[in-house]
C-alpha positions, 0 to 999 in steps of 0.5 A: 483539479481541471475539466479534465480531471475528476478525483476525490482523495480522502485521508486522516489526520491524526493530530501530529503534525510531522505525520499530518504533513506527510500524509498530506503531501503523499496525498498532493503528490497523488493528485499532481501525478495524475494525467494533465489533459484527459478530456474527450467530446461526448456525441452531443458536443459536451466535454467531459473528463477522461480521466477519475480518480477516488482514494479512501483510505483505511488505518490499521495499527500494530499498536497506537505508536506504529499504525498504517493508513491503507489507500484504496485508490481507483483510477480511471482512464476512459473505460479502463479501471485501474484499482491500487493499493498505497501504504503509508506507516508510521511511528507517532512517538517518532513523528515519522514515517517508516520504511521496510528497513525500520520495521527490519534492521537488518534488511539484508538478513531478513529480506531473503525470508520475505517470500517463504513467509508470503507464499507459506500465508497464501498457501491457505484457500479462501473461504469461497476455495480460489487460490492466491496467485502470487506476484512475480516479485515473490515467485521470482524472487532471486531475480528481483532481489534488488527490487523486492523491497520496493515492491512490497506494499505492507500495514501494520495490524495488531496480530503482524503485517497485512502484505497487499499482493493485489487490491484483491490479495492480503496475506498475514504475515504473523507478528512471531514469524516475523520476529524470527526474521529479524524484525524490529522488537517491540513493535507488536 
């Protein structure tokens, strides 16, 4: 932390150490990527820092062995608020972090059935009747086929996968459905 940074990041520990370190080095990662210099001079001579940055965090689980811990981070540059999701998901008999093709074996097969399931989950209004508006990645999905996986932003939770599409937007995606598509059994 500098004068010119101002950040707080919060997040668990949950008593296994390969999984703790992880979770605290994506944490130091998150403050080493933030800007090194972002100060300003107010009208009365005082500096103060442009730049700000909080991250808390939430764990979700699709049972005690495989849970997720969700970031909620916002970032501020001056007068622009920037809100993101990060998830990080693990497997604690494993003692190590997940990726999409260790929920998915056979990615390949199952990553083409991703975007009918998102956009079938968003396609339910909200209680207050908006819509969901779905990122170009699902929408456009044949054109970012090569990108997709790194796109998406998922927790684990205990009725299937919660996929972030917005700080705002959370789609369920059902733990049968995405058994049909080919995800790892014995996960939920």
């Amino acid at each position: 932390k500098s004068e010119a940074q101002n950040y707080t990041v919060y997040y668990p520990a949950v008593g296994v150490k390969e999984v703790d370190q992880a979770i605290a080095d994506w944490a130091a990662e998150l403050v080493a990527d933030a800007p090194a210099e972002a100060m300003a001079t107010g009208p009365d001579g005082n500096r103060f820092a442009l730049y700000e940055m909080q991250a808390r965090y939430s764990l979700s689980a699709a049972q005690p062995r495989y849970f997720s811990v969700v970031f909620f981070t916002t970032q501020a540059v001056m007068d622009r608020r920037e809100n993101i999701i990060y998830t990080l998901n693990f497997d604690l008999k494993a003692h190590k972090a997940m990726e999409l093709k260790d929920i998915f074996p056979d990615l390949d097969k199952s990553l083409p059935q991703l975007p009918a399931l998102i956009t079938q989950a968003a396609a339910s209004p909200r209680a207050d009747g908006s819509s969901i508006t779905l990122p170009y990645y699902v929408e456009n999905y044949s054109d970012y086929k090569d990108e997709f996986a790194s796109f998406l932003t998922v927790a684990f939770c205990p009725e299937g996968l919660n996929v972030y599409l917005s700080p705002t937007d959370v789609v369920l995606l059902r733990k049968d459905d995405l058994r049909a598509a080919g995800a790892r059994v014995g996960i939920w």
